[in-house]
C-alpha atoms as an extended CHARMM CRD file, in Angstrom:
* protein
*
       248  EXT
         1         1  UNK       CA              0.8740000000      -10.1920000000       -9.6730000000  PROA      1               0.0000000000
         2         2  UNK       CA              1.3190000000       -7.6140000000      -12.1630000000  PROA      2               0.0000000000
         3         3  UNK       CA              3.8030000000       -4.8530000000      -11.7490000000  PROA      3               0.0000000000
         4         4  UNK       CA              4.0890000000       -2.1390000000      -14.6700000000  PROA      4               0.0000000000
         5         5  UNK       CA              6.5250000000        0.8020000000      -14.9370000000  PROA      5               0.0000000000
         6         6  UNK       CA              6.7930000000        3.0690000000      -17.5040000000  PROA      6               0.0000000000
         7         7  UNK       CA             11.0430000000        3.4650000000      -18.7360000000  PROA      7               0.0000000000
         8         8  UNK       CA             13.6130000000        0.9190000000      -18.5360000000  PROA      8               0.0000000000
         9         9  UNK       CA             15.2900000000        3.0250000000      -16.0900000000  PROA      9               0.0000000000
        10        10  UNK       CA             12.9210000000        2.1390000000      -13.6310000000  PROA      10              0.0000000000
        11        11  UNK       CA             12.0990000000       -1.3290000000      -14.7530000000  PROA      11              0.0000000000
        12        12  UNK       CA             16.1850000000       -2.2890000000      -14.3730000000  PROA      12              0.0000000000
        13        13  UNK       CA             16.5630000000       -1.6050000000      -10.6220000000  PROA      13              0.0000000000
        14        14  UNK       CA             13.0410000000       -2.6690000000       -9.9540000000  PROA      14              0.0000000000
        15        15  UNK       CA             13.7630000000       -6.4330000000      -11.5840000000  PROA      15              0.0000000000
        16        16  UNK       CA             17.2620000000       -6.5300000000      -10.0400000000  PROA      16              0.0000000000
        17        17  UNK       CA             15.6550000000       -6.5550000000       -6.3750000000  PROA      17              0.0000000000
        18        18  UNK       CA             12.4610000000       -8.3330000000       -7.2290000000  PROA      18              0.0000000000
        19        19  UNK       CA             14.3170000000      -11.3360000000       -7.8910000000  PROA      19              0.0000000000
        20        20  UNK       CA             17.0690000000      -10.8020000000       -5.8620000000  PROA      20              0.0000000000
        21        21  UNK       CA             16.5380000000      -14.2130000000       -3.8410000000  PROA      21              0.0000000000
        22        22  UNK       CA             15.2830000000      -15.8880000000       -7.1070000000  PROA      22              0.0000000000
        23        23  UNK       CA             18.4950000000      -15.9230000000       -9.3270000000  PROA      23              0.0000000000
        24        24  UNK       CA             16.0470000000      -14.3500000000      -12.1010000000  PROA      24              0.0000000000
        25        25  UNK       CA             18.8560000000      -11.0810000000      -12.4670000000  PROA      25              0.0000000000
        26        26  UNK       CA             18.5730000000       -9.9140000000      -16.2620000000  PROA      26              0.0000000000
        27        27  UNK       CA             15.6190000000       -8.2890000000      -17.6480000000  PROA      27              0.0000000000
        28        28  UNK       CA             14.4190000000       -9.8330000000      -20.6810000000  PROA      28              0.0000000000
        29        29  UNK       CA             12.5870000000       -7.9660000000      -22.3820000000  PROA      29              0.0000000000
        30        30  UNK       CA              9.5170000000       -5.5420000000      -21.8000000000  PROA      30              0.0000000000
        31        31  UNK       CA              7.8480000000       -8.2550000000      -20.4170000000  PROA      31              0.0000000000
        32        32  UNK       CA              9.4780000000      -10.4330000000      -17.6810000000  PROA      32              0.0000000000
        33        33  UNK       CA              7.9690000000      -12.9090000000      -15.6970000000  PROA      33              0.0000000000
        34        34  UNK       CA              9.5470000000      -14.6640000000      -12.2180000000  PROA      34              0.0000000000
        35        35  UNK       CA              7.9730000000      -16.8220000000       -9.3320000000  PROA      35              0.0000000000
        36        36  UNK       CA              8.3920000000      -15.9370000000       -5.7650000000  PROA      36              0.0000000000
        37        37  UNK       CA              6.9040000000      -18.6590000000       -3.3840000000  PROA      37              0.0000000000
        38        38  UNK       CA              5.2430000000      -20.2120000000       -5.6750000000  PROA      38              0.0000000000
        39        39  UNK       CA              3.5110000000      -17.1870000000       -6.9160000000  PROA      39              0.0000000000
        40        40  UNK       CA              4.1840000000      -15.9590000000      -10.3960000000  PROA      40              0.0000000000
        41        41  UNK       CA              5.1490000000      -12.1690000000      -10.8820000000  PROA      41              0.0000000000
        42        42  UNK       CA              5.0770000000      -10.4620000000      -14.2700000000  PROA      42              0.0000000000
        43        43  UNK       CA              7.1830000000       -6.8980000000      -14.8170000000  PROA      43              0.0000000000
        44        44  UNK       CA              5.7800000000       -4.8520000000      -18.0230000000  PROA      44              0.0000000000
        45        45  UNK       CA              7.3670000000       -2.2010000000      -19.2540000000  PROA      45              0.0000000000
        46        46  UNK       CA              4.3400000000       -0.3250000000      -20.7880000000  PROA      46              0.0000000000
        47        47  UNK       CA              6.3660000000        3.1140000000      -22.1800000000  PROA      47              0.0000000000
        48        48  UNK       CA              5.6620000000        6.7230000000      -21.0310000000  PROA      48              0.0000000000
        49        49  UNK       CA              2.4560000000        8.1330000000      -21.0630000000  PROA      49              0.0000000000
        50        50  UNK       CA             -1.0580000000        7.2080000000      -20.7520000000  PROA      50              0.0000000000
        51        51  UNK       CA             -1.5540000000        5.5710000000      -23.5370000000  PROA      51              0.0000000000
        52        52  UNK       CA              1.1380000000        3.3470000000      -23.7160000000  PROA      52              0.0000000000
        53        53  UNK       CA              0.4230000000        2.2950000000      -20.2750000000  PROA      53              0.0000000000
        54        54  UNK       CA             -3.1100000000        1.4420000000      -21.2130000000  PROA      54              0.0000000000
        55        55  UNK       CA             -2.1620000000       -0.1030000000      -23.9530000000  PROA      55              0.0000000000
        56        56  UNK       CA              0.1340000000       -2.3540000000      -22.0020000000  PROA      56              0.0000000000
        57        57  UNK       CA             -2.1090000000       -3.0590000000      -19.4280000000  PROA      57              0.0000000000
        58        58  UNK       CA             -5.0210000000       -4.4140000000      -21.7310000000  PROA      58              0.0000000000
        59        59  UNK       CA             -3.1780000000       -6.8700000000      -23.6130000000  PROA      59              0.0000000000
        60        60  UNK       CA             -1.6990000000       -8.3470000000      -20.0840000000  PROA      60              0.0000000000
        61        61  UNK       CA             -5.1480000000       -8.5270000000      -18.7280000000  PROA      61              0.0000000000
        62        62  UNK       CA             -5.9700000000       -9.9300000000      -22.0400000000  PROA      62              0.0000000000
        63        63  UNK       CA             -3.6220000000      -12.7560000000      -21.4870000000  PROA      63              0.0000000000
        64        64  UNK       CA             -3.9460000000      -12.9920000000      -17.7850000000  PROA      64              0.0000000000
        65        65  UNK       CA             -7.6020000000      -12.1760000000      -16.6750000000  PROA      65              0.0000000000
        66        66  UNK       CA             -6.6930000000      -13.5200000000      -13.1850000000  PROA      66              0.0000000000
        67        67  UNK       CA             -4.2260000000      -11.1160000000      -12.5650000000  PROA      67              0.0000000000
        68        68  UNK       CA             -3.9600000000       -8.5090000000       -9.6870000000  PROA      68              0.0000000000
        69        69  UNK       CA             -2.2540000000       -4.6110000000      -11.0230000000  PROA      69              0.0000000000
        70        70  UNK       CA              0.5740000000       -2.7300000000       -9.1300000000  PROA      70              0.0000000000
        71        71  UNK       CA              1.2550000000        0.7460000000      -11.0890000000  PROA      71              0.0000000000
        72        72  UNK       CA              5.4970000000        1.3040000000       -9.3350000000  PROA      72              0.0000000000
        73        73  UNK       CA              7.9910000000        3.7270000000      -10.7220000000  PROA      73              0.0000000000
        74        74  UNK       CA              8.5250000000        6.9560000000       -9.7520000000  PROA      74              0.0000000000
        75        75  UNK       CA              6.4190000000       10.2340000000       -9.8780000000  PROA      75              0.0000000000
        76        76  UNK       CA              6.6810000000       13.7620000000       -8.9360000000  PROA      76              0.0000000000
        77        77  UNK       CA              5.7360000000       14.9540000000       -5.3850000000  PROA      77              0.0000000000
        78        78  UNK       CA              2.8500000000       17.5150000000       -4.8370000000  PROA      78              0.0000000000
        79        79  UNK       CA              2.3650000000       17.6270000000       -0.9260000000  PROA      79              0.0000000000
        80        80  UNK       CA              5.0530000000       20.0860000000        0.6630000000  PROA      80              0.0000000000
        81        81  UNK       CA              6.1450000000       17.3890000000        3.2990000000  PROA      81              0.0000000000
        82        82  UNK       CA              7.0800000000       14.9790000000        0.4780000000  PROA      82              0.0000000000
        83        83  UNK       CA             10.9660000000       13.8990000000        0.6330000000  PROA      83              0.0000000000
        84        84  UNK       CA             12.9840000000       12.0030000000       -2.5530000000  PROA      84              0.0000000000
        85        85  UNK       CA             12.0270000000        8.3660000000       -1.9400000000  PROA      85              0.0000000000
        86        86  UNK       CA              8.9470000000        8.9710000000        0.3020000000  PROA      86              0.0000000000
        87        87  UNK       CA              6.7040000000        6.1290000000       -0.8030000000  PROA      87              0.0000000000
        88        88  UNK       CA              3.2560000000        6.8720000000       -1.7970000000  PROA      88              0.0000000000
        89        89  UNK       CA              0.5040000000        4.5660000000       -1.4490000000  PROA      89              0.0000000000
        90        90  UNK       CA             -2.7230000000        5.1710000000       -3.4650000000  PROA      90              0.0000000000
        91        91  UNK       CA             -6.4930000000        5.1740000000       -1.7110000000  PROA      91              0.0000000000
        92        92  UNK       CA             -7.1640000000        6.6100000000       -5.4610000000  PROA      92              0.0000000000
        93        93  UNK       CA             -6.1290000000        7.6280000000       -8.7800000000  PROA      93              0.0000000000
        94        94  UNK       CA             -7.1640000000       10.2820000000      -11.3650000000  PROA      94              0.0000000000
        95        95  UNK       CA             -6.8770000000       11.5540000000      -14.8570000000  PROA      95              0.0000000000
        96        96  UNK       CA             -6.3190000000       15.1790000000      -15.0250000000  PROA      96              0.0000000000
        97        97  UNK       CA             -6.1080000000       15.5930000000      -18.9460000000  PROA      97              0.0000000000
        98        98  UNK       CA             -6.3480000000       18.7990000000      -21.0330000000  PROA      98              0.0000000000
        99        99  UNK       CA             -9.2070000000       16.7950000000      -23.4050000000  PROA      99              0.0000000000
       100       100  UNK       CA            -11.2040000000       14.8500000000      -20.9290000000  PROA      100             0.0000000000
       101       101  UNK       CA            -13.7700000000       16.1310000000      -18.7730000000  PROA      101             0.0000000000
       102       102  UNK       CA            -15.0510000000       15.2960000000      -16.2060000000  PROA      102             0.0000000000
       103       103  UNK       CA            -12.0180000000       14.0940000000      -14.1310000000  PROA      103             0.0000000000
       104       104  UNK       CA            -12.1010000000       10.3910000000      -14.0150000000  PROA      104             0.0000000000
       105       105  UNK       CA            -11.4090000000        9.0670000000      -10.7850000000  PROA      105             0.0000000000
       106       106  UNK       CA            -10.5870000000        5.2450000000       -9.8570000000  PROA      106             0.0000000000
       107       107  UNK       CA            -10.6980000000        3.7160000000       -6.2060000000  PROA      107             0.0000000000
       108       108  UNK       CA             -7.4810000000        1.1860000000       -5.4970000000  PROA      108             0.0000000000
       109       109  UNK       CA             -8.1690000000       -2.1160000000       -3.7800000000  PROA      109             0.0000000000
       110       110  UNK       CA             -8.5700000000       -1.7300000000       -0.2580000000  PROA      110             0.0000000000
       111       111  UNK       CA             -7.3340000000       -5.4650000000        0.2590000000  PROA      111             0.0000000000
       112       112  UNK       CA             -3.9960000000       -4.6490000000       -1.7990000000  PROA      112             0.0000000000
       113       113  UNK       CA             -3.7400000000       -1.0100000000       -0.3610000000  PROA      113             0.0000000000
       114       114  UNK       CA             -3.6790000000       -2.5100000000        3.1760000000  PROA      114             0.0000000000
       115       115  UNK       CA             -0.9120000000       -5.4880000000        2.5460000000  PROA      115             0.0000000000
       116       116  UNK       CA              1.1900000000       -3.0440000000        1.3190000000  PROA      116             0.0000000000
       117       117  UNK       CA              0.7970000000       -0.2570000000        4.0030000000  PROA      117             0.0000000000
       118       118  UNK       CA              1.6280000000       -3.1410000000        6.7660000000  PROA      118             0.0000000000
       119       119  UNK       CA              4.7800000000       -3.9710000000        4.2860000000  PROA      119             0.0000000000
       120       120  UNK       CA              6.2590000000       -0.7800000000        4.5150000000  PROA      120             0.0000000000
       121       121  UNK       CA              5.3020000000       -0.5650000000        8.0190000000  PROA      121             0.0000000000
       122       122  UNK       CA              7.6950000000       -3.5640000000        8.5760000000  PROA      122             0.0000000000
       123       123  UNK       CA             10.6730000000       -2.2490000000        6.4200000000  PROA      123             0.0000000000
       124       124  UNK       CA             10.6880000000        1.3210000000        8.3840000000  PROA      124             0.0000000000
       125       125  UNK       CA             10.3190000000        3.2110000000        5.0350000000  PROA      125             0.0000000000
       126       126  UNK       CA              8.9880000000        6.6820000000        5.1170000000  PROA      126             0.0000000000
       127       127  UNK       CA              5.3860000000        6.0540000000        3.3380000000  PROA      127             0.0000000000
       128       128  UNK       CA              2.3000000000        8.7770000000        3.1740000000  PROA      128             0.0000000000
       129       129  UNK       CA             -1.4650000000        7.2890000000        1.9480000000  PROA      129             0.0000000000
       130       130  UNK       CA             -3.3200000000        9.0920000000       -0.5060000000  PROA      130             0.0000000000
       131       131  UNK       CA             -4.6360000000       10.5610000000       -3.8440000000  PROA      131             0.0000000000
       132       132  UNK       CA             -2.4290000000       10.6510000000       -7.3300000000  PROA      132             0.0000000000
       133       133  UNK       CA             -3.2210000000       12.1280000000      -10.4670000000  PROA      133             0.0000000000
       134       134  UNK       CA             -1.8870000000       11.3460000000      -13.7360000000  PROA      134             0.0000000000
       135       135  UNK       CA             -1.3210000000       13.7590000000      -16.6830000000  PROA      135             0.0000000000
       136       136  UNK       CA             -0.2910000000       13.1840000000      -20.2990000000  PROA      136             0.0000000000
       137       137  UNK       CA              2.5500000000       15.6990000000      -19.9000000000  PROA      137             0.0000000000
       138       138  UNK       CA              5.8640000000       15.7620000000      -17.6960000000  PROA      138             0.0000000000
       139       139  UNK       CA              5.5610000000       17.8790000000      -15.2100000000  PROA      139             0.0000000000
       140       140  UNK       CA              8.4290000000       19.8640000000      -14.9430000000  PROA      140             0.0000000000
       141       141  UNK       CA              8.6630000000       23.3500000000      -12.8260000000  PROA      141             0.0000000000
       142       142  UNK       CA              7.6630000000       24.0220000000       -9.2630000000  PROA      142             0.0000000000
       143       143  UNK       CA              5.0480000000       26.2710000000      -10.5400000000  PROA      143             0.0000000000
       144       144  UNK       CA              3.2710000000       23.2030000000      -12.5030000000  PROA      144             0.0000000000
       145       145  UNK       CA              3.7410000000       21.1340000000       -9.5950000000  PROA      145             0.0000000000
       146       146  UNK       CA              2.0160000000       23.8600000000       -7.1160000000  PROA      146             0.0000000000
       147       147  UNK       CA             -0.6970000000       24.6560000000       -9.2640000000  PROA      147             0.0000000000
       148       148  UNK       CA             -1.6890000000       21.2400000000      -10.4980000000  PROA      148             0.0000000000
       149       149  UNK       CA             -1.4690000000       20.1560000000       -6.4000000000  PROA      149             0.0000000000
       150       150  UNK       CA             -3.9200000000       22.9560000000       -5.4610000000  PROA      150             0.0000000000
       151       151  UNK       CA             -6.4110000000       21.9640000000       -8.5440000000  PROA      151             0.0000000000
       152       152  UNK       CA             -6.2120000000       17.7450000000       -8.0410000000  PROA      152             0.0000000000
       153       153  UNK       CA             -5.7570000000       17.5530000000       -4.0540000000  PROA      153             0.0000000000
       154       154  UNK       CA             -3.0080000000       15.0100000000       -4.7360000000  PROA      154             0.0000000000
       155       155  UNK       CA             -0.2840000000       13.9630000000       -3.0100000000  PROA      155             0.0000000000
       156       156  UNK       CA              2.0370000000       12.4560000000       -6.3230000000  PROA      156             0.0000000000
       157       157  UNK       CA              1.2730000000       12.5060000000      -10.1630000000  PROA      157             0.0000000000
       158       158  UNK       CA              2.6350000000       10.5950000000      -12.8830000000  PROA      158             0.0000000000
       159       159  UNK       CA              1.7400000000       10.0150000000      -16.0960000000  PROA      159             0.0000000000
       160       160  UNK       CA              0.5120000000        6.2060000000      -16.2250000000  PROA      160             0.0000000000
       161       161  UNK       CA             -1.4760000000        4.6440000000      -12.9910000000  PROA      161             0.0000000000
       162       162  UNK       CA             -4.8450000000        5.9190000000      -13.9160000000  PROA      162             0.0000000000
       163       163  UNK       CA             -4.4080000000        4.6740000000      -17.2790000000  PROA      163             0.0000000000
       164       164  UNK       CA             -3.4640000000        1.2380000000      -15.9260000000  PROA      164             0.0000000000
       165       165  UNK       CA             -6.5060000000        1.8210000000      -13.2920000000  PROA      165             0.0000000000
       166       166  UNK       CA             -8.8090000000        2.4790000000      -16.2610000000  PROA      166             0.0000000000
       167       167  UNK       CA             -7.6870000000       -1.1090000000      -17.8740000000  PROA      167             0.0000000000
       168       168  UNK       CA             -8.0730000000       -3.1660000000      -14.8810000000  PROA      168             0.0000000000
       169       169  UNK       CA            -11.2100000000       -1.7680000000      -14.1090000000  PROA      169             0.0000000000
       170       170  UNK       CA            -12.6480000000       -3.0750000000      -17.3160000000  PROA      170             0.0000000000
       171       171  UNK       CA            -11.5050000000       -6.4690000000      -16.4380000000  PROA      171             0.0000000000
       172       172  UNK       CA            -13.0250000000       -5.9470000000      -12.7450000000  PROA      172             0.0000000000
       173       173  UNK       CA             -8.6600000000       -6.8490000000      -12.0300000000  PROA      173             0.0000000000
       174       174  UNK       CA             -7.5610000000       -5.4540000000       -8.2260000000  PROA      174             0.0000000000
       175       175  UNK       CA             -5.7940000000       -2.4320000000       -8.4990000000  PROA      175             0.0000000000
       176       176  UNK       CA             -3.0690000000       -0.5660000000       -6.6130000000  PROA      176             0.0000000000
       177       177  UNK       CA             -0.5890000000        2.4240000000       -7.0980000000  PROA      177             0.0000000000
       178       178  UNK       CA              2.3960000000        2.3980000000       -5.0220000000  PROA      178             0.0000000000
       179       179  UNK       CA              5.0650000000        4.9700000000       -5.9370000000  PROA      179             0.0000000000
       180       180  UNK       CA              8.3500000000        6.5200000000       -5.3360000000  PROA      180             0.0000000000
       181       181  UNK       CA              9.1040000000       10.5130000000       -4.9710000000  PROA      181             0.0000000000
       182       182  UNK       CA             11.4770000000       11.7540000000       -7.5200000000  PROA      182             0.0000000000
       183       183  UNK       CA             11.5280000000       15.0130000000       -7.4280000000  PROA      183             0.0000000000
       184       184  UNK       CA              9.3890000000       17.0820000000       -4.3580000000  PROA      184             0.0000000000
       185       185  UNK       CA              7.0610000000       20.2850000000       -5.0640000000  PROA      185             0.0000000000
       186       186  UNK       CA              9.7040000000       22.6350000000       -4.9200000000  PROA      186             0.0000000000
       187       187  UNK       CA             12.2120000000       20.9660000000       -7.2380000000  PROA      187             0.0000000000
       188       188  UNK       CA             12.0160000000       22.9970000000      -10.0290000000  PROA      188             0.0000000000
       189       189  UNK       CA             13.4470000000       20.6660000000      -12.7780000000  PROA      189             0.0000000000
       190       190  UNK       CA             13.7280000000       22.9360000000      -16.6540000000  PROA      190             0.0000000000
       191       191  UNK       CA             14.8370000000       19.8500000000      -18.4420000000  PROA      191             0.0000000000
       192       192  UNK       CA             13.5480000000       19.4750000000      -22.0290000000  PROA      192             0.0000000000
       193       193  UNK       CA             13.2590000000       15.7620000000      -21.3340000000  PROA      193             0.0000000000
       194       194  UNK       CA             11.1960000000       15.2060000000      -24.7060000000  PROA      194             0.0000000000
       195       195  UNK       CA             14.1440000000       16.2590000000      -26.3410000000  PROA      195             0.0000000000
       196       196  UNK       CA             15.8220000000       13.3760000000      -25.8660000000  PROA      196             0.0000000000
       197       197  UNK       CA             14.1240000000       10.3980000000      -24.5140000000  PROA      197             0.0000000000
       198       198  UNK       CA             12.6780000000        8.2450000000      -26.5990000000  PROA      198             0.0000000000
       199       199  UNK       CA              8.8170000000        6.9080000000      -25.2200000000  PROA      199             0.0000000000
       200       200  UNK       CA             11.0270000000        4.0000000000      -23.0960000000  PROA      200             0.0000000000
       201       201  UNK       CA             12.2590000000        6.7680000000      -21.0400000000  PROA      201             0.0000000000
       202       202  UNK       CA             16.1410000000        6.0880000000      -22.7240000000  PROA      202             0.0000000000
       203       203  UNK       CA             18.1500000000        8.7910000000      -23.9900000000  PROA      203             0.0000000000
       204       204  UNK       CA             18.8420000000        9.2390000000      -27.7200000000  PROA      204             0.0000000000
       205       205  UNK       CA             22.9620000000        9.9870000000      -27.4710000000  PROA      205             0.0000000000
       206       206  UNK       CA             23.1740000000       11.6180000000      -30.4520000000  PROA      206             0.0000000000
       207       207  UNK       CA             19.9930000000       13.8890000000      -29.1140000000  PROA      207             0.0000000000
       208       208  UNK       CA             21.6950000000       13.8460000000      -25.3120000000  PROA      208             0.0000000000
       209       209  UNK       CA             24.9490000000       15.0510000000      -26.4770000000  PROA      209             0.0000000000
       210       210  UNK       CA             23.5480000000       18.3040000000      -28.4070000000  PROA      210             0.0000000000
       211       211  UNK       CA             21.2190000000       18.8010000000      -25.3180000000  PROA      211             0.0000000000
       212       212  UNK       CA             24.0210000000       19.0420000000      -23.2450000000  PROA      212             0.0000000000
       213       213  UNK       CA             25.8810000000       20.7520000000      -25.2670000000  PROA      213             0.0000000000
       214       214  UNK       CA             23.3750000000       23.7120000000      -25.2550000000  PROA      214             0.0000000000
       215       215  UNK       CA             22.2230000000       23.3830000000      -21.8760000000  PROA      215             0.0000000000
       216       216  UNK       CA             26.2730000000       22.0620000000      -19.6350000000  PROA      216             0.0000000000
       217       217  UNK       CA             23.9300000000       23.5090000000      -16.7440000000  PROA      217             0.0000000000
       218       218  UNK       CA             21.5250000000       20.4860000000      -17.2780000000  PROA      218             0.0000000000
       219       219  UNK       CA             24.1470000000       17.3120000000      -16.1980000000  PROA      219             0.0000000000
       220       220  UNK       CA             24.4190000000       17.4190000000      -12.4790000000  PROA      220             0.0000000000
       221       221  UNK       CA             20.2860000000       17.4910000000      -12.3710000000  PROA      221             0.0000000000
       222       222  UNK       CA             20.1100000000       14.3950000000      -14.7760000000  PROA      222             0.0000000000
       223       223  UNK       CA             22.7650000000       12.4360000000      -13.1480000000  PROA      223             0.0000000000
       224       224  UNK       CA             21.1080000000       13.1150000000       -9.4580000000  PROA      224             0.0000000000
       225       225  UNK       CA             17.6760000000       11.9540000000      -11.1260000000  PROA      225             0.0000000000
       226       226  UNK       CA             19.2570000000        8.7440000000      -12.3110000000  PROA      226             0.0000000000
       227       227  UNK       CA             20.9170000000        8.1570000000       -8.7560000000  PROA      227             0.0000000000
       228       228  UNK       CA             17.3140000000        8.5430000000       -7.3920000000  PROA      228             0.0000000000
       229       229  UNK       CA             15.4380000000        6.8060000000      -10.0060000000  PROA      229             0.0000000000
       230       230  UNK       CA             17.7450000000        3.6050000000       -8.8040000000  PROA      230             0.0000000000
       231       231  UNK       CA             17.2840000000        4.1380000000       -5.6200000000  PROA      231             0.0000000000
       232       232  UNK       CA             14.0670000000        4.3560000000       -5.2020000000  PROA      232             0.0000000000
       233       233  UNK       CA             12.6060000000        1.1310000000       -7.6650000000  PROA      233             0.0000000000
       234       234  UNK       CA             15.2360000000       -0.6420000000       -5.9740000000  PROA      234             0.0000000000
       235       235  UNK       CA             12.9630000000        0.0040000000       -2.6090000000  PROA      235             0.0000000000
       236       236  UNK       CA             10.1490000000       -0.6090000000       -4.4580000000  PROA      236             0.0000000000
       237       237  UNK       CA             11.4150000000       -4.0900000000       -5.4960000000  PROA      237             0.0000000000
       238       238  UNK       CA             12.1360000000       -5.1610000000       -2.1270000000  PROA      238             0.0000000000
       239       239  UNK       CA              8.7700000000       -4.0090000000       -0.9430000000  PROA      239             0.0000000000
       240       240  UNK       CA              6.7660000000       -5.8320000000       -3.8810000000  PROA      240             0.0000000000
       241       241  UNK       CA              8.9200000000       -8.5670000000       -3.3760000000  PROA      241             0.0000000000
       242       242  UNK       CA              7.3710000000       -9.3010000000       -0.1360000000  PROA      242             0.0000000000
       243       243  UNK       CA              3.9510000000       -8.3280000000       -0.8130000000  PROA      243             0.0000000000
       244       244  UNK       CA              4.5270000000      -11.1760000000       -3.6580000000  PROA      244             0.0000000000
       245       245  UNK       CA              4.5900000000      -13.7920000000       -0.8430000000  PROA      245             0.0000000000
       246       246  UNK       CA              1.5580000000      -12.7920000000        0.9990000000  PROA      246             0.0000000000
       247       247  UNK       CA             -1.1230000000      -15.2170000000        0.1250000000  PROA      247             0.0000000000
       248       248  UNK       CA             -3.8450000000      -13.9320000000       -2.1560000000  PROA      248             0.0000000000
């Protein structure tokens, strides 16, 4: 099983309760590779952004043919009943990009898609089924959010599960998005993020410090993001933890 998330900050709390009952605790490396009942589970860290994810994703199907693809992490919410740490599970994903038309549109693996549903059905977590779209920019405001929710129809977006749905279709690998709320619709966020992340999703302190320096406003969101962000992947470990052990 393949699981790939875009920034470290996902990857970290993701790994930590993947392998919580395998004594596998420190992440490598971008790449990271355990075995849970006698299956073997690979974490990538692909970057931010479509193309890094794609990138990512073709080499590891490149290597591992046999594979089946989980896109985790977090994305933004776009349906108005959405909650920080709602799960979303994906019937299909879609690139919305400013250069591509038409939309492309990939189906998730009904097989995968239904494990995981009667997963989160045992743990009790708050789950909703349905589209997400991924863009090649963050989506910051409330006004972005609404507008891009009433021109996709989806429920989440993020900015890398179509691209790894574009790669594993090429290799005919099973594919499924499964992903945590960060932020919902109405969360209106301002950050200048690309001011000081670098494309692993980890802050630059030199660029961090000015940042915050000209925008003291901007802490309190970035430290409640990070609470969330670890929060959330560490559900998401548990969860793909178990679907790990489900026999293929």
């Amino acid at each position: 099983m393949a699981v790939f998330v875009a920034t470290r900050a996902e990857a970290r709390p993701l790994w930590m309760a993947l392998c919580s009952t395998s004594g596998a605790r420190r992440l490598p490396g971008s790449v990271a590779r355990t075995v849970l009942q006698d299956r073997e589970v690979v974490l990538v860290t692909t970057g931010m952004g479509p193309e890094h994810a794609e990138a990512a994703a073709r080499r590891l199907f490149d290597a591992v043919p046999d594979a089946v693809a989980i896109s985790a992490g977090v994305s933004a919410g776009l349906g108005p009943l959405l909650r920080p740490g709602d799960l979303i599970v994906a019937d299909q994903v879609s690139f919305h990009r400013r250069s591509a038309n038409p939309v492309q549109i990939f189906s998730c693996d009904s097989r995968l898609k239904e494990s995981a549903v009667n997963v989160i059905l045992r743990s009790g977590y708050r789950y909703h089924s349905g589209p997400i779209v991924t863009v090649d920019q963050i989506v910051l405001t409330a006004k972005e959010k609404r507008h891009l929710a009433a021109e996709s129809g989806a429920l989440a977006v993020d900015m890398e599960s179509a691209a790894i749905a574009s790669a594993a279709a090429a290799k005919s690998v099973p594919f499924l998005a499964i992903r945590a709320i960060l932020d919902p619709v109405e969360e209106d966020l301002r950050i200048a993020f690309d001011q000081f992340l670098d494309h692993w999703g980890e802050p630059r302190p030199p660029s961090l410090a000015r940042y915050l320096l000209a925008h003291p406003p901007a802490l309190i969101p970035l430290i409640r993001l990070g609470s969330r962000t670890r929060a959330a992947c560490r559900r998401l470990g548990h969860l793909l933890r178990e679907l790990a052990t489900i026999p293929a």
